[in-house]
C-alpha positions as CSV (number, residue, x, y, z in Angstrom):
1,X,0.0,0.0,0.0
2,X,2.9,2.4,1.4
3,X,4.6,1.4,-2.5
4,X,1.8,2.1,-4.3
5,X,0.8,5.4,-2.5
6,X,4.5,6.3,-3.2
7,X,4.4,5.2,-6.9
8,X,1.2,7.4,-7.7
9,X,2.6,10.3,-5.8
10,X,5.9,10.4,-7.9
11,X,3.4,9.9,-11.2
12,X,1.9,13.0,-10.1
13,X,4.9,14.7,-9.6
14,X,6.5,13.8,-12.5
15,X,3.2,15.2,-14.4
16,X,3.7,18.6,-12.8
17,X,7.5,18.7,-13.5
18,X,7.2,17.8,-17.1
19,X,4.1,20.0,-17.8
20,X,2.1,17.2,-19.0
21,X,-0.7,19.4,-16.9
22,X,-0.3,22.1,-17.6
23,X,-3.7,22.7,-19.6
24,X,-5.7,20.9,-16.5
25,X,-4.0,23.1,-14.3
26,X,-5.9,25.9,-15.1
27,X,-7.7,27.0,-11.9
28,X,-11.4,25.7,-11.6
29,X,-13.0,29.2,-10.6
30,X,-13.3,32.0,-12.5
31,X,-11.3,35.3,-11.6
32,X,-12.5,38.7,-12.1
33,X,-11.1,42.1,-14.1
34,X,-12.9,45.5,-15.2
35,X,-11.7,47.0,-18.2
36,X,-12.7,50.2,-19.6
37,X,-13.7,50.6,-23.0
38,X,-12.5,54.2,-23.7
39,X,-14.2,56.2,-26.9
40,X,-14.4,59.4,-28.6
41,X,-16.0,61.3,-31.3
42,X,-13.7,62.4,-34.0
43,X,-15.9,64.3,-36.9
44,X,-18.9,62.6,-35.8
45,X,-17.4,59.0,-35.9
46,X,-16.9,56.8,-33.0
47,X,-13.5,55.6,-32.3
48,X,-12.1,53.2,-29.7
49,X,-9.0,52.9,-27.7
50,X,-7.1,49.8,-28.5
51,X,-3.4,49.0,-26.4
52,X,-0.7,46.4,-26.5
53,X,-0.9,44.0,-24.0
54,X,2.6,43.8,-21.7
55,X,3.7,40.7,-22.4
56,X,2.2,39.0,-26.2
57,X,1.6,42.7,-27.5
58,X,-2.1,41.7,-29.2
59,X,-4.5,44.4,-29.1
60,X,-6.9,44.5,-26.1
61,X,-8.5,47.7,-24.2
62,X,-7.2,48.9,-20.6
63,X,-8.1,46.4,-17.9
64,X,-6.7,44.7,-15.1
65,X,-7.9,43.5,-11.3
66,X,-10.4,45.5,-9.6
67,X,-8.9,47.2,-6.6
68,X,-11.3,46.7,-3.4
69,X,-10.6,50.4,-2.0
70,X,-12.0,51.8,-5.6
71,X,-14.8,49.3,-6.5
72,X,-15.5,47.9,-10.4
73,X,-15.9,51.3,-12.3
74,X,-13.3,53.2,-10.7
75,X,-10.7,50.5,-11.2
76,X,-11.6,50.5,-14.4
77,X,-11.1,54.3,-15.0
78,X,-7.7,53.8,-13.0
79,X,-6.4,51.1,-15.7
80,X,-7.2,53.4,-18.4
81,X,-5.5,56.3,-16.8
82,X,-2.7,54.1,-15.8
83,X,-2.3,52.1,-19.3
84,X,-3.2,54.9,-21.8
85,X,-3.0,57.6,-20.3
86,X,-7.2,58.7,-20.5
87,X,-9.1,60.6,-18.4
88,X,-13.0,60.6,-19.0
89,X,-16.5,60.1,-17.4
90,X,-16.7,56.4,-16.6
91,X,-20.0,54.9,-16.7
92,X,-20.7,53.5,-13.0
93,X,-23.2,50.2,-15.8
94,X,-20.9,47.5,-17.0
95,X,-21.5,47.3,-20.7
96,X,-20.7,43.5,-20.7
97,X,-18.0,41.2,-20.5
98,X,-15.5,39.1,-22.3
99,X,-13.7,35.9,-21.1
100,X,-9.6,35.3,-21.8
101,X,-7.0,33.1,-20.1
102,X,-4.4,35.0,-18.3
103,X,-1.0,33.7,-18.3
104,X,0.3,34.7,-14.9
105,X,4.0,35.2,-14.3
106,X,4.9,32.3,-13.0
107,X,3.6,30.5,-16.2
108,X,0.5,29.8,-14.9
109,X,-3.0,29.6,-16.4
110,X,-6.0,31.3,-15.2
111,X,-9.7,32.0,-16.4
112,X,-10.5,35.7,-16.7
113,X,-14.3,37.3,-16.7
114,X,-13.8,40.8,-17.8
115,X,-16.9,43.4,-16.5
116,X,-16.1,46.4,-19.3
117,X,-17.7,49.6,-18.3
118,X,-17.4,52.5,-21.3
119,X,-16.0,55.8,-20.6
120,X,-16.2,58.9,-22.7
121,X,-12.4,60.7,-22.7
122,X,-12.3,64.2,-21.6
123,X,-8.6,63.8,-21.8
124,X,-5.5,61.8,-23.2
125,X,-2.1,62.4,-20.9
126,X,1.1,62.6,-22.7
127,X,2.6,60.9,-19.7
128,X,1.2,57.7,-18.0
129,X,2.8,55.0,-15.8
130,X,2.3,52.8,-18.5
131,X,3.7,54.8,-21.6
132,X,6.6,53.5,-22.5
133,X,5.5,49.7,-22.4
134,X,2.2,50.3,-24.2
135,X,1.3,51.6,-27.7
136,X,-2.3,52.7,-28.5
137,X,-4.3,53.2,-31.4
138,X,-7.6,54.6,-32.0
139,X,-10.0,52.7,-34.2
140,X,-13.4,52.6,-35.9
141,X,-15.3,49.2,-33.8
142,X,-16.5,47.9,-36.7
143,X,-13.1,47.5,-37.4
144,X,-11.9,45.2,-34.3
145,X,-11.5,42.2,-35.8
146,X,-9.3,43.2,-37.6
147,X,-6.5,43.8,-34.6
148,X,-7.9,41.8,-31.8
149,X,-7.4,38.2,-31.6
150,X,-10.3,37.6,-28.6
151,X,-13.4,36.4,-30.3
152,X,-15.8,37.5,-27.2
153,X,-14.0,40.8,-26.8
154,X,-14.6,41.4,-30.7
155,X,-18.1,41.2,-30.5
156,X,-18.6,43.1,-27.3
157,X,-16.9,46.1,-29.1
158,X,-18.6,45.3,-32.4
159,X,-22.0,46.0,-30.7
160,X,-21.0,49.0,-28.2
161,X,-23.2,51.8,-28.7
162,X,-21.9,55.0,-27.5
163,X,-24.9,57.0,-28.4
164,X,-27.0,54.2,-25.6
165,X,-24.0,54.5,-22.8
166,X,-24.7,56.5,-19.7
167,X,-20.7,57.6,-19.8
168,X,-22.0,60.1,-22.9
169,X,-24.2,62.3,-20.7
C-alpha cells in the first residue's frame, strides 16, 4: 500500500514537473477584471482605444484586477489612466464582458471574466505610468477584428453603442 501510494505520488509529480498538466492546471473558478472601453467622437465618428498588451503585444482595451478600495468602475477608470494615459466620465453600468486566459508570471494559467464599463475621454495624458510599455491606437469598432485576436471581446466592441451609454451624458 505504502509502494503504491508512493508510486502514484511520484506519477503526479512527475506530471507537474514535465508540464504534461499544464492545460488541466488551469484554476477551476473564475477570476474577475474590469476594463474600460474608452471612446471618442472624432468628426462625428466613434473611435475606440485599442493597447498592447505587456507581455504578447495583441491588441486588447485597458483592464486589469479590480482594486477593493475603488470598487469595479473606478478600477476600471484607473487602468485606463494608468495604461493609456485617458481621463473621462466612466459609466458606474458594466457594458458587458469578455472571457480570456491569463498567463500569470509564474507560467500559470487562469480563467478571466472581464466586467467592461465605457467611458467617454475628456482627456489623453502625454505621460502615463504605462507609456513606454504600451502603444495605443484609436480605431473605428466595426473594425476590431481586424487587430484583436479575442473572439468575445470582438463582438462586445462590435455591438457597443456610444450614443446608448450612460458615460456620454
Amino acid at each position: 500500500m505504502k509502494d503504491e501510494l508512493e508510486s502514484s505520488l511520484k506519477a503526479q509529480m512527475r506530471k507537474l514537473t514535465l508540464g504534461v498538466d499544464k492545460a488541466s492546471n488551469i484554476q477551476d473558478q473564475l477570476r474577475k477584471q474590469v476594463g474600460c472601453l474608452c471612446y471618442k467622437w472624432v468628426e462625428k465618428k466613434l473611435q475606440i482605444l485599442l493597447i498592447t498588451s505587456l507581455t504578447t503585444k495583441s491588441w486588447i482595451i485597458p483592464k486589469g484586477w479590480i482594486q477593493k478600495e475603488l470598487g469595479p468602475f473606478r478600477s476600471a477608470a484607473v487602468e485606463a489612466w494608468e495604461e493609456a494615459g485617458i481621463l473621462g466620465i466612466c459609466s458606474k453600468k458594466k457594458f458587458g464582458n469578455f472571457d480570456f486566459t491569463k498567463i500569470l508570471k509564474n507560467g500559470s494559467p487562469i480563467k478571466c471574466i472581464v466586467d467592461v464599463f465605457p467611458m467617454k475621454m475628456i482627456s489623453q495624458k502625454n505621460e502615463f505610468p504605462e507609456k513606454n510599455m504600451r502603444t495605443l491606437k484609436w480605431i473605428d469598432p466595426k473594425d476590431a477584428e481586424s487587430f484583436i485576436k479575442n473572439k468575445s471581446l470582438i463582438q462586445l466592441l462590435k455591438n457597443f453603442d456610444a450614443k446608448k451609454s450612460k458615460a456620454s451624458i
